[in-house]
C-alpha positions as CSV (number, residue, x, y, z in Angstrom):
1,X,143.3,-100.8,-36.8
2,X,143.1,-104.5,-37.1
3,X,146.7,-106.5,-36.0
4,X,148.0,-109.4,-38.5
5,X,145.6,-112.8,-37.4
6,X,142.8,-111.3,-36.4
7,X,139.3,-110.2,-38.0
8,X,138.3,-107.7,-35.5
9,X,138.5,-103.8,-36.1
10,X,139.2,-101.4,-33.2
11,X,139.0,-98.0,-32.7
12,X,141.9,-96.0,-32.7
13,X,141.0,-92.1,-31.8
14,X,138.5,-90.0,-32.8
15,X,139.9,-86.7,-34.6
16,X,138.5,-82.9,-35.3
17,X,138.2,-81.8,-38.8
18,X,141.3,-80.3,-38.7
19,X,143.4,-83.2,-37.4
20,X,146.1,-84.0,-40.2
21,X,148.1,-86.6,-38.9
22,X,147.9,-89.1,-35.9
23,X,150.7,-91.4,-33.7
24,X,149.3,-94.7,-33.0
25,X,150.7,-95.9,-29.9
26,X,151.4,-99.3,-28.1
27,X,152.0,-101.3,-31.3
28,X,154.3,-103.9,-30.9
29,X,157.2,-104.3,-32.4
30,X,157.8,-106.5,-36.0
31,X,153.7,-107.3,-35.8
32,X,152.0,-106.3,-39.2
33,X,149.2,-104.2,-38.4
34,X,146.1,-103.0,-41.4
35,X,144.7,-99.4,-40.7
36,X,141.2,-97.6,-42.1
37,X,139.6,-94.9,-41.7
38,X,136.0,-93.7,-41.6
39,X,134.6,-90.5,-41.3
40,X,131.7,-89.4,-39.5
41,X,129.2,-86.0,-40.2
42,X,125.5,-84.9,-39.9
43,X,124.2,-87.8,-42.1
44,X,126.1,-90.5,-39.9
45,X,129.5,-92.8,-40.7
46,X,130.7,-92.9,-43.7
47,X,132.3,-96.5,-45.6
48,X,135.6,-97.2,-44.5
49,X,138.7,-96.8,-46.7
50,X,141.3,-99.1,-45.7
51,X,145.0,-98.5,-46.5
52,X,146.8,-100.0,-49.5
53,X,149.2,-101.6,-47.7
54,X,149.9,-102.8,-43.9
55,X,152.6,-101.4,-41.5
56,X,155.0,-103.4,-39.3
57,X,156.2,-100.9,-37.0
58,X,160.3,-101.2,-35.9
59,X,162.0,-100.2,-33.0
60,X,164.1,-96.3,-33.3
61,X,167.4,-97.1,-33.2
62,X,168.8,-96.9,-29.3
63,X,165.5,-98.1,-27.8
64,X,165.1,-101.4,-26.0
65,X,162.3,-103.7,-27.5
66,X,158.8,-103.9,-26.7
């Protein structure tokens, strides 16, 4: 995940094979954020494949803000 302004990658999780979706958590609110992901086997990481566009996660309606 890297957030809107800055050039620095972090890690996220680290999922099994069988992992099919994910909740990232501790976003904040209206900031635009880019997401990849890279998989990983015998013969080491493979090339990251970024997503084709960013998120901006909102708040659920009847939450208070972040």
């Amino acid at each position: 995940m890297k957030e809107e302004g800055s050039d620095q990658w972090k890690d996220l999780a680290s999922l099994t094979p069988y992992d099919t979706e994910y909740t990232a958590k501790n976003l904040k609110t209206g900031k635009e954020y880019s997401l990849a992901v890279v998989a990983e086997n015998k013969a080491g990481l493979g090339e990251a494949v970024e997503t084709e566009s960013s998120i901006v996660p909102r708040k659920k309606p009847g939450m208070s803000p972040q």
